[in-house]
C-alpha positions in Angstrom: 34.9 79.6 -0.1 34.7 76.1 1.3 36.3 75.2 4.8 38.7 72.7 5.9 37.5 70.4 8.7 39.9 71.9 11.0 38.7 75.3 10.0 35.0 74.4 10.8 35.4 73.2 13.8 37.5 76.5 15.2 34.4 78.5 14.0 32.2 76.6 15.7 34.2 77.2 18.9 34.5 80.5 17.9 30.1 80.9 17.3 30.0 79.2 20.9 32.8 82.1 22.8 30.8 85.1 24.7 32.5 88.9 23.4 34.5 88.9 26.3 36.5 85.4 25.8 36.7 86.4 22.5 38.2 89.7 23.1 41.0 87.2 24.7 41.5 85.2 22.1 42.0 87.9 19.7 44.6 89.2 22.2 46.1 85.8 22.8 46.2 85.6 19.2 47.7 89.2 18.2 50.6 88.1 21.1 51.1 84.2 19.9 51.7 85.6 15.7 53.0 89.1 16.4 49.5 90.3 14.2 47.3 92.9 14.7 43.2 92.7 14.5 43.4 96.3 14.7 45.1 96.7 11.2 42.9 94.6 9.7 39.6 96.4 11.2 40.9 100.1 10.2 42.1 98.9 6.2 38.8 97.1 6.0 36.9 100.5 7.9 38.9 103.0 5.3 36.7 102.7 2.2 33.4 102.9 5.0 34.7 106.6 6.1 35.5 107.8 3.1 32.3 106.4 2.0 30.3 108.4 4.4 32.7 111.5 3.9 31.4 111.5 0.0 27.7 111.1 0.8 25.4 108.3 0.8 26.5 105.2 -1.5 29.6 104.2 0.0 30.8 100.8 1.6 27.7 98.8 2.5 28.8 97.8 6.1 29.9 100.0 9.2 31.1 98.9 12.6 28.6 99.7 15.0 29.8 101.4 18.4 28.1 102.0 21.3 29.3 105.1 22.5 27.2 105.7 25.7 25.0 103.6 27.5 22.6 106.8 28.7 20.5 106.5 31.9 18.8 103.2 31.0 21.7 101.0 31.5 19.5 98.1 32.7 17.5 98.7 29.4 20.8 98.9 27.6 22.2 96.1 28.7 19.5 93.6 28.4 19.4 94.7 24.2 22.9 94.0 24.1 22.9 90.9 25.6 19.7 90.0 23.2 21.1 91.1 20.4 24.8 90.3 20.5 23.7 86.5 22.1 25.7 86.9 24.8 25.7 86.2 28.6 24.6 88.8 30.6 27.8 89.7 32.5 29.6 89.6 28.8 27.0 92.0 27.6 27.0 94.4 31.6 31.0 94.5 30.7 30.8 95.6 26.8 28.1 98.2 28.1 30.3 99.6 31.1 33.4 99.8 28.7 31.5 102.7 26.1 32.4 103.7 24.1 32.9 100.3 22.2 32.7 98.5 19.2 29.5 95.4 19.7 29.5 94.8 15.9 32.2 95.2 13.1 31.1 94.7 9.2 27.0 95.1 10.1 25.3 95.7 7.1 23.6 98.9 6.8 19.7 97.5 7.5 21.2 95.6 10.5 23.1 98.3 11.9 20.0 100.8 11.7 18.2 97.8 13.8 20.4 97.6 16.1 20.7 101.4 16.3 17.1 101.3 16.7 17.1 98.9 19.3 20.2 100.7 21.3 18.2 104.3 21.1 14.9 103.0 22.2 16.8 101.4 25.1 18.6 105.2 26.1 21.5 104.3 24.3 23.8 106.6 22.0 25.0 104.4 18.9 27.5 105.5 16.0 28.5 104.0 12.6 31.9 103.8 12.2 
């Protein structure tokens, strides 16, 4: 699929925008158009749970929640911030708000790195 100008140049905005100001946009965004981001995450999660429900084999990507940030929240929250390329308040704030969604769509070898990364660190990480 080949973007517009126009269309480039809001993704690269977008690339630039730490989680938090882009948790605002998509607000600002769901408020402006009357959408929901929501709708969109839970028809495009569907096939991923009933995936997982059916055994291995599924959908090839899963959302990646951190679900508690465990006694290491230092540790925690310097892998998110690494990992996500974020600021480090952007990444203390995703971390304080667990359980939470860092990464929606994650292939399956990424996720399990990430995973990894969050368990090694003290966290506890699901697939959803």
């Amino acid at each position: 699929m080949e973007l517009t100008k126009e269309q480039t140049q809001v993704l690269e905005l977008i690339e630039k925008m730490s989680a938090v100001e882009l948790n605002g946009l998509v607000k600002a965004i769901e408020e402006k158009f009357g959408v929901s981001a929501a709708a969109m995450v839970v028809a495009g999660g569907a096939p991923a749970a009933g995936g997982d429900a059916g055994g291995a084999g599924g959908s090839d990507t899963v959302n990646v929640e951190l679900t508690e940030a465990g006694p290491q929240k230092i540790a925690v929250i310097k892998v998110v911030k690494e990992v996500l390329n974020i600021d480090l308040k952007a990444a203390k704030d995703l971390v304080e708000a667990a359980p939470k969604i860092l990464k929606e769509g994650v292939k399956m070898e990424e996720a399990d790195a990430l995973k990894a990364k969050l368990t090694e660190a003290g966290a506890t990480v699901n697939f959803k």
